[in-house]
C-alpha positions in Angstrom: 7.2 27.4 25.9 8.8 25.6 28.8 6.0 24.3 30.3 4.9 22.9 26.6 8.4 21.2 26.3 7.9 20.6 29.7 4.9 18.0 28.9 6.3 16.8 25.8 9.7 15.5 27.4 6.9 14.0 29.7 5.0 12.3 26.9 8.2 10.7 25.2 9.5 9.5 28.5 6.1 8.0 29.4 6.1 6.1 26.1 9.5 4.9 25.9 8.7 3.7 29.6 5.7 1.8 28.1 8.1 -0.4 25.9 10.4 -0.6 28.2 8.3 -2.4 30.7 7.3 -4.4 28.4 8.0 -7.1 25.6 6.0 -6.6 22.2 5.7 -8.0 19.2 6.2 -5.5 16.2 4.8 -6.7 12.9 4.8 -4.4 9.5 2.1 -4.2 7.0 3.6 -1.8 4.0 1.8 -1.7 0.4 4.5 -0.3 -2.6 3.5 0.8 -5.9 5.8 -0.7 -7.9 6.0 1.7 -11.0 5.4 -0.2 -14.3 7.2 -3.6 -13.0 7.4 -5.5 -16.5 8.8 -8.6 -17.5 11.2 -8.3 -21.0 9.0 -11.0 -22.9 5.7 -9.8 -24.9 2.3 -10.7 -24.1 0.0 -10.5 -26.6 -2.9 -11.0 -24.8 -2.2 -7.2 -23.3 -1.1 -4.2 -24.1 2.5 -4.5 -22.5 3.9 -3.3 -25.1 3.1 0.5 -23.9 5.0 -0.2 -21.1 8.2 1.6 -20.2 10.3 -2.1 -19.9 8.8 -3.0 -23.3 10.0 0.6 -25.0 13.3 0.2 -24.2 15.6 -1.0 -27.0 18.8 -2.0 -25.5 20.0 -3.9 -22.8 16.5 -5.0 -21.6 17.4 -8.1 -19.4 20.0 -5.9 -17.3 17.8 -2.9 -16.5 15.1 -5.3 -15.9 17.3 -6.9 -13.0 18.4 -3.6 -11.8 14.7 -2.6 -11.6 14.1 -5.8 -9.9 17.4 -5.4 -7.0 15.9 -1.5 -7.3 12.9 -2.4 -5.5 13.7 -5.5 -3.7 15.8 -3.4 -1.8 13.2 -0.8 -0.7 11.1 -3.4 0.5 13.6 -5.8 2.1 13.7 -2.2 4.5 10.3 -1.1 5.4 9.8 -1.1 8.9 13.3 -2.8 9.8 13.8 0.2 12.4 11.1 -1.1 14.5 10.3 -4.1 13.8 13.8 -5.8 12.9 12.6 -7.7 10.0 11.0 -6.7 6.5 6.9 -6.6 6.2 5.2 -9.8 6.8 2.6 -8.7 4.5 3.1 -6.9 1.8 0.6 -5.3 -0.8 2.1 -4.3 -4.3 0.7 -2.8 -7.2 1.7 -2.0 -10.9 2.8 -5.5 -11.5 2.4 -7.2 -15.0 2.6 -10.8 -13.9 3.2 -13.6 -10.8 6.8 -14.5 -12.9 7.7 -10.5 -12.0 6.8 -11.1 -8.2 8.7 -14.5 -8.0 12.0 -12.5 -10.0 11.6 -10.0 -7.0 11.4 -12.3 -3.9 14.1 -14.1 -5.8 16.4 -11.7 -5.7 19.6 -11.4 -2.8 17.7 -8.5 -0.9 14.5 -10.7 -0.3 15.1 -14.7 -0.8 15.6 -15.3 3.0 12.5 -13.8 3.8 11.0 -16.9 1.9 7.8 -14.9 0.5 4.9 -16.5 -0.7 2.6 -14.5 -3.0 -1.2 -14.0 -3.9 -2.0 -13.2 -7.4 -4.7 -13.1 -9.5 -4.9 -11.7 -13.2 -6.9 -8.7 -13.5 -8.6 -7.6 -16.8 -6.8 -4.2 -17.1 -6.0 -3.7 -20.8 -2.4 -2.9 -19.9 -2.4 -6.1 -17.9 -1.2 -4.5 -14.9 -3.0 -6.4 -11.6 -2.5 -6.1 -7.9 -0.7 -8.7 -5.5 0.0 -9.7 -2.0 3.2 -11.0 -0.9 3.8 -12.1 2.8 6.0 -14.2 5.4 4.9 -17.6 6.2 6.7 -17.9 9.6 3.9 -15.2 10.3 1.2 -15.1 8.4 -1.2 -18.1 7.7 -3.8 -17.4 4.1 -7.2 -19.2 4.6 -8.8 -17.6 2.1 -8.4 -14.8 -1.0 -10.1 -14.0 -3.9 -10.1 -11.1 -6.2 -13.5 -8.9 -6.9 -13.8 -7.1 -9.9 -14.7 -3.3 -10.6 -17.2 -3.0 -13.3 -17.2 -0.2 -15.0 -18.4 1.8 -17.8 -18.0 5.0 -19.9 -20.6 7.5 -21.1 -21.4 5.7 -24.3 -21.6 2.4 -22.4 -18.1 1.0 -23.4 -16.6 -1.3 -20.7 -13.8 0.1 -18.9 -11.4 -2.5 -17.9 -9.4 -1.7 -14.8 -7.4 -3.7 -11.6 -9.1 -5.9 -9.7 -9.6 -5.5 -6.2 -7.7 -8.2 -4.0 -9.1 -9.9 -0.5 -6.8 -11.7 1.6 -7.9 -13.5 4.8 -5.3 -15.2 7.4 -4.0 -15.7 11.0 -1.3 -12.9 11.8 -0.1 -15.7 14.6 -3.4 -16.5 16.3 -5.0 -13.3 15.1 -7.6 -13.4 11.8 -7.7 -10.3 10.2 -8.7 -9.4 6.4 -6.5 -7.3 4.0 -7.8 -5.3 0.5 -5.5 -4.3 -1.7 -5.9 -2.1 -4.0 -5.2 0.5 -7.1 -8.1 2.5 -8.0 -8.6 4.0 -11.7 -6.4 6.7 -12.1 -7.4 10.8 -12.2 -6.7 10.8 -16.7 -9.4 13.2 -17.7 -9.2 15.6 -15.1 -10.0 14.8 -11.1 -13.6 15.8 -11.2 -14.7 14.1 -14.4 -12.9 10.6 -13.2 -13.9 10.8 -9.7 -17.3 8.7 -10.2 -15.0 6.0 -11.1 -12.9 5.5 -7.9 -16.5 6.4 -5.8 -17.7 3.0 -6.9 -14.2 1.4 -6.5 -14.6 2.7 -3.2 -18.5 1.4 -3.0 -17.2 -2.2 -3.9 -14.9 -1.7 -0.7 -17.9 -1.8 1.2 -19.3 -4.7 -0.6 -16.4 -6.5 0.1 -16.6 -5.6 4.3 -20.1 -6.8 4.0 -19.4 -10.4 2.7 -16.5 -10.7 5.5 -19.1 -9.8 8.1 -21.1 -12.7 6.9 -18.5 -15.0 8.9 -16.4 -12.2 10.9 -19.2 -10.0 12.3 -16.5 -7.2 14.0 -13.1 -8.1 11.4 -10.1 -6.7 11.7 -9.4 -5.6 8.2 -7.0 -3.4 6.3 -7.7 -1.2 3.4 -4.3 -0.8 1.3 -3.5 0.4 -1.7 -2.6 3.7 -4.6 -5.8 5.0 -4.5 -5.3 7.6 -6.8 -7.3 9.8 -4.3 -6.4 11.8 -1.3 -7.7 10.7 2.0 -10.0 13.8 1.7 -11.4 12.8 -1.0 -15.0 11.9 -1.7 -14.6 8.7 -2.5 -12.7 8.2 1.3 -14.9 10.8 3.0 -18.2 10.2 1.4 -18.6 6.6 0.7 -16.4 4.8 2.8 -16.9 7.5 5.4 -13.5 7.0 7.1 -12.6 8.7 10.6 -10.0 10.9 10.9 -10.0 11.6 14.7 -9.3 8.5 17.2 -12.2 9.5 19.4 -14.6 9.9 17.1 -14.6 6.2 15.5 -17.2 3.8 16.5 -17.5 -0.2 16.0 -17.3 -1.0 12.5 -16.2 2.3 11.2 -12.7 2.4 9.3 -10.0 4.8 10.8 -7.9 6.3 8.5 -4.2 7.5 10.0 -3.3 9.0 6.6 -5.4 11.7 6.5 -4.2 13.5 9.6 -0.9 13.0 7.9 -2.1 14.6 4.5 -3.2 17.8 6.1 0.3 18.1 7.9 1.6 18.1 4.6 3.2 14.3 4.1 3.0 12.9 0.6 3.3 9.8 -1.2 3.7 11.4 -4.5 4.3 14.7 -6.4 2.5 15.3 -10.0 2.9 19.0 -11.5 4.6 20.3 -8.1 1.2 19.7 -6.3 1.8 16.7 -3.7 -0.4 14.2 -3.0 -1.3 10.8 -0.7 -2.9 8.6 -2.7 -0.8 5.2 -1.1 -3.2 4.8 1.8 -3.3 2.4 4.7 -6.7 2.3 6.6 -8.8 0.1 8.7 -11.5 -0.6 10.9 -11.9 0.0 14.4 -11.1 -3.4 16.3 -7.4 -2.6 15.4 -7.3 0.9 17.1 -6.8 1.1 20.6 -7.3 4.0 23.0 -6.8 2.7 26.1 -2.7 1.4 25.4 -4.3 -1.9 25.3 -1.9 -4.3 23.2 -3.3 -7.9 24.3 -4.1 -8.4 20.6 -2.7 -6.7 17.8 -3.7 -2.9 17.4 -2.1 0.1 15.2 0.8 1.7 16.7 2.2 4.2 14.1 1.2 4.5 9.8 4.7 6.0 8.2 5.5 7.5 5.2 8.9 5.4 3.9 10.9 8.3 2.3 14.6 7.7 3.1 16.9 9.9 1.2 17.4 8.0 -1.6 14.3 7.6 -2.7 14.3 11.1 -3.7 15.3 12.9 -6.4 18.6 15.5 -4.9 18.9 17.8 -8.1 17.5 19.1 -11.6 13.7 20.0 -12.5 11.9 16.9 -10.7 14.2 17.8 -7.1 12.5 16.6 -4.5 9.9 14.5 -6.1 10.4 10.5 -5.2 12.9 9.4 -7.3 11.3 7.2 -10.1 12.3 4.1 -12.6 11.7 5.3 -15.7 11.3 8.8 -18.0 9.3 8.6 -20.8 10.6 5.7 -22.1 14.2 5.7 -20.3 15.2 3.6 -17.5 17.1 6.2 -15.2 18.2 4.4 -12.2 15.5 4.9 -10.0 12.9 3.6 -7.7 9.0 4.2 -8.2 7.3 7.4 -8.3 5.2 6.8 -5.3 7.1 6.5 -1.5 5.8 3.1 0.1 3.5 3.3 3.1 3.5 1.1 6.2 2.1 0.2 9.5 3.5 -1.0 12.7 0.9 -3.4 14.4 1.9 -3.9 18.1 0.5 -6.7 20.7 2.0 -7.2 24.4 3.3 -10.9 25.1 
């Protein structure tokens, strides 16, 4: 036992030494589910009105600003240990609209940061799309463009789900490529939905494939509620993600977050049973492992679960501490923890 403390003082003193020699830059990449971020105003080109913002009767404007300050906050946070400063890019989810994102980047938590945003408007029926907000003192778009999952049911009836989002940029002088995404979710039962997030994950590699075309060994950054654990199929099988540093090759995608799924971390909670389905992932060019940061590489993928983003009391204790019940708006945050990255490079 001594000699195993012993080695790990060692290990800790080794690494603060590393950054203490040293002057880094620390960037954060985070994606956050948003849970059911509405606008008050009907659309009737979707169905927003089955949406918790849309059910409520009274007093829709305020809890709709609360909701806004609710999440702003969270994300004016992520990383801030570290990194001193909020993600420069940002992947969300469970958004209706852009007018929702520019509310939240508007609001007193996050209008300094001066976020741009990257939306398109999926065809989901419930008109809930994808986005990508990010810091323009850091991060430089040259391209994005949204690919759509096509999919059907057993009868043949189109399925209408989130688009997949691809945004290409300079982090500084760097290029790298992020997907974000929210696969279809598990309704039906896992097994008899999981066909339907095996092709979302199938596009994925589509998508890789058209950035190689220009970028033949890309950085890139697979984000997003995936509505799948990181041992899933869908990860495991078609995207065939590594979980072990020493085992990934050029071009294959490391995934961080399934190390920390089998050591019990979550994202989320449904029916007591947790799960990780807010995933950050990538390929190998940003993995290092030989501690060299003269470009940027992955230093730690966190979980972003301070205490109050979880419920304290009652049935739901310990589950992340969400927005809405039903059709009730009861003070929280979102039902999924966010997830982030630390990307390191020496100056």
């Amino acid at each position: 036992m001594k000699q195993f403390l012993s080695i790990f003082i060692f290990v800790l003193l080794t690494s603060a030494s590393l950054f203490a020699q040293k002057n880094f830059q620390i960037k954060t990449v985070a994606f956050y589910n948003l849970e059911n971020l509405f606008d008050t105003i009907n659309d009737p080109t979707k169905n927003d009105e089955a949406s918790p913002m849309m059910e409520i009767k009274e007093n829709r404007s305020a809890i709709y600003q609360k909701k806004l300050n609710n999440m702003a906050k969270v994300l004016s946070e992520i990383g801030t240990k570290e990194a001193k400063n909020s993600p420069v890019i940002l992947g969300v989810s469970e958004i209706e609209n852009r007018k929702v994102l520019e509310d939240l980047t508007q609001t007193s938590y996050l209008k300094d940061k001066n976020y741009e945003i990257i939306h398109y408007d999926s065809p989901d029926l419930r008109g809930i799309d994808v986005a990508l907000l990010y810091q323009p003192n850091y991060f430089r778009p040259i391209h994005h463009e949204p690919f759509e999952l096509k999919l059907w049911n057993e009868n043949g009836t189109r399925i209408y789900t989130r688009d997949q989002l691809l945004v290409s940029g300079y982090l500084d002088d760097e290029l790298i490529h992020i997907i974000v995404n929210h696969w279809p979710s598990r309704r039906g039962g896992e097994e008899k939905s999981r066909s339907k997030r095996e092709k979302a994950a199938y596009l994925i590699t589509q998508i890789i494939e058209k950035i190689k075309l220009s970028d033949p060994n890309p950085k890139i950054i697979i984000m997003g509620d995936l509505n799948d654990d990181p041992t899933n199929s869908s990860l495991k099988t078609v995207l065939k993600t590594k979980a072990i540093k020493a085992n990934v090759q050029e071009g294959d995608i490391y995934n961080p977050t399934e190390d920390m799924f089998r050591r019990g971390q979550n994202t989320l909670v449904y029916r007591d049973n947790i799960n990780l389905f807010d995933q950050i992932m990538f390929t190998s060019p940003l993995l290092t492992t030989k501690k060299d940061y003269s470009t940027y590489k992955m230093y730690k993928v966190n979980v972003f679960n301070p205490r109050y983003l979880t419920t304290q009391t009652g049935k739901y204790k310990g589950y992340p501490y969400r927005s809405f019940s039903r059709s009730t708006f009861i003070g929280g945050y979102s039902d999924h923890y966010p997830i982030y990255m630390y990307l390191i490079k020496e100056n």
